[in-house]
N, C-alpha and C positions, 0 to 999 in steps of 0.2 A: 669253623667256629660257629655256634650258635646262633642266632640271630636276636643281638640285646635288648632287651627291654630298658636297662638301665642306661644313663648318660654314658658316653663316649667320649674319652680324652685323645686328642690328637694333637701332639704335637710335632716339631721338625725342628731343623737344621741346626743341631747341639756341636758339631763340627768339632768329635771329641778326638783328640786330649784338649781343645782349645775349648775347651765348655764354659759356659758361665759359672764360677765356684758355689752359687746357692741353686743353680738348675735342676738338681735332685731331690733339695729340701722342697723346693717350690712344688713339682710335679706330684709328690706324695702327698703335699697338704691340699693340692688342688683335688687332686686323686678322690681325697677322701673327704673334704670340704659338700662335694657334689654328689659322692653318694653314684659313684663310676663303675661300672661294669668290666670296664673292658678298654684296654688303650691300642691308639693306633700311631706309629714313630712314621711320618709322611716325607723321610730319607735324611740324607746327609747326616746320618750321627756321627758318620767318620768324617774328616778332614783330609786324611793321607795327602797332608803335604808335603810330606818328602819323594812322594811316588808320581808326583803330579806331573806335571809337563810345566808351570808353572818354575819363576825361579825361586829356590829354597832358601828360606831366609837360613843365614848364616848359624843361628842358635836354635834351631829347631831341634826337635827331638832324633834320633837318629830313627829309619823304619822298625826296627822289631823296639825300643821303648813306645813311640808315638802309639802301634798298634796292641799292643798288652795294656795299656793305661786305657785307651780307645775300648776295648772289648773289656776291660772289667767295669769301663763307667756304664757300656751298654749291660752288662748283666744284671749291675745294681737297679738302673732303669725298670729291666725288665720284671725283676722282686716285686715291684712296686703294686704288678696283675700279674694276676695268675693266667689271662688271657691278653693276646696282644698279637700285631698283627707287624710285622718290618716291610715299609716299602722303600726298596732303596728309590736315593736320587743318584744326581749326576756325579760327586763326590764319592758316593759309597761304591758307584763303576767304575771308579779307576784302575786297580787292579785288573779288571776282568779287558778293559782297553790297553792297558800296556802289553798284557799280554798277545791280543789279537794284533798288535800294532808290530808286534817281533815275530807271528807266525804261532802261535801258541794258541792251543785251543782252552780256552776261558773253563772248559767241563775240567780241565785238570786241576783246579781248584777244589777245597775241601767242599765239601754241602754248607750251602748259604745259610743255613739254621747255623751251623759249627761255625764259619767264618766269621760269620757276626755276631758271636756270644750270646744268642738265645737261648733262654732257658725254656725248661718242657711248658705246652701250653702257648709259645710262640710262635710263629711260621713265618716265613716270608711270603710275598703276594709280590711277584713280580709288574712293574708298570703300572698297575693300581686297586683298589683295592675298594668293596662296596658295604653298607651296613644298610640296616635300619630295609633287611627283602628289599636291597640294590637302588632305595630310593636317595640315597646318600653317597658320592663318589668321591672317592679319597685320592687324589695322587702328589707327589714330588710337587711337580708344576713348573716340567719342562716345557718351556714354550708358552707357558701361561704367566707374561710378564708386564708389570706395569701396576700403577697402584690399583687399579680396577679388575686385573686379570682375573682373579677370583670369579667374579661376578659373570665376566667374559665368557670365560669358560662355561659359567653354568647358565647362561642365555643359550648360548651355542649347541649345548648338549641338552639343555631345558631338563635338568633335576638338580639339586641341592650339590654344589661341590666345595669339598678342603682344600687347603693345598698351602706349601711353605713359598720355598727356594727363592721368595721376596723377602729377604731380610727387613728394608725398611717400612715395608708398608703390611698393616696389621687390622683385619675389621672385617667386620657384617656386612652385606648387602642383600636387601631382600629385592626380588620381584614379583609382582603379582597381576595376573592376565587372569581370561574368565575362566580358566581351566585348572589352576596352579595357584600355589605360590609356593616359591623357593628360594634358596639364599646361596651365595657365594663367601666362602671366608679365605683368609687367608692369617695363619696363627703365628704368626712372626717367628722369631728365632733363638736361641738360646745359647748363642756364641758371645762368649766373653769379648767387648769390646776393643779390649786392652792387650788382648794376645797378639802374638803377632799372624795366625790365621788372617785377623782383620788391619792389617797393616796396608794391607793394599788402599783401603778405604779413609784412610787418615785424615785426609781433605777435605774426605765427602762433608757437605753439612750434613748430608741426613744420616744417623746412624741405625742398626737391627733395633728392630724393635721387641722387647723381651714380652715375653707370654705364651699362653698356647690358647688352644680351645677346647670347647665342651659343646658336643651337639648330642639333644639334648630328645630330637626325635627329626623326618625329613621338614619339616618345618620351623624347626628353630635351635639356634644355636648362638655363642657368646665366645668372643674373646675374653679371654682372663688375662688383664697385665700382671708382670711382675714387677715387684715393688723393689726398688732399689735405691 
């Protein structure tokens, strides 16, 4: 994919069919609010709770409804740009670990474009993913955990990093040395609270925080809440 000139939408962890019910309207008006180029889905758009290791709430969807509602909500996403990039997270691996987990070699699966209901002009970018001539690194945000991970991460690596798989915690952080300055985000989530995906979490006080972001060039970029 080209290397954009325009804003960059990046958001994460829609954990669909458990999506937030205005996640699509939200992501088009941001889409086009900002005057976007190109978007980037930073994993987990699937949930596969039923495939998970986890235990299956009783009223879940069965696997092949969960994944046909999952892959049409991801196509309608992808409509939204004609350019875009899937990195899966730890969610969107399940399939490809159950399989290795029974002896099954993960390639026997369909092509990750196909799998994940990408339309033309989308690709997947395995592990991570860079914009803006690699000065911007986009990943899931395995292992990048804690309200500060973000930042963490892009001190560690020292350039501008995304990144979700922090449901509760959503924000900017810049730093600046005499060399630099860069920022760490992290674009919260767009999992319906109320689902039962998020049942594990009922207690929690803190819940996902809804929004994504817009980076905007390697020096600056915004969360965008969603309004609920």
């Amino acid at each position: 994919m080209a290397t954009p000139k325009r804003p960059v939408l990046v958001f994460s962890d829609t954990h669909s069919p458990y999506h937030h019910p205005n996640a699509l309207d939200f992501l088009a008006e941001t889409y086009d609010k900002w005057n976007c180029g190109s978007m980037v889905n930073a994993g987990d758009g699937f949930d596969f709770h039923y495939q998970s290791r986890h235990v299956t709430e009783c009223d879940a969807y069965n696997p092949r409804e969960e994944y046909k509602i999952a892959r049409g909500f991801n196509r309608s996403i992808c409509k939204i740009s004609r350019n875009g990039v899937f990195v899966p997270g730890n969610h969107d691996m399940i399939p490809h670990r159950q399989m290795a987990s029974i002896g099954l070699d993960p390639m026997l699966l369909q092509a990750p474009e196909k799998l994940y209901g990408l339309c033309n002009g989308w690709k997947v970018s395995q592990m991570y993913h860079t914009i803006f001539d690699g000065q911007v690194l986009i990943e899931h945000g395995i292992g990048s955990g804690g309200m500060y991970g973000a930042i963490n991460t892009a001190l560690k690596k020292r350039c501008s990093f995304v990144q979700g798989h922090i449901h509760a915690h959503a924000m900017v952080k810049y730093s600046q040395n005499y060399k630099d300055k860069i920022f760490g985000m992290n674009v919260g989530c767009l999992l319906d609270e109320s689902s039962l995906a998020a049942r594990y979490g009922r207690f929690y006080a803190s819940k996902g925080v809804l929004g994504c972001g817009v980076v905007v060039g390697p020096e600056e970029a915004y969360f965008v809440p969603m309004n609920t």
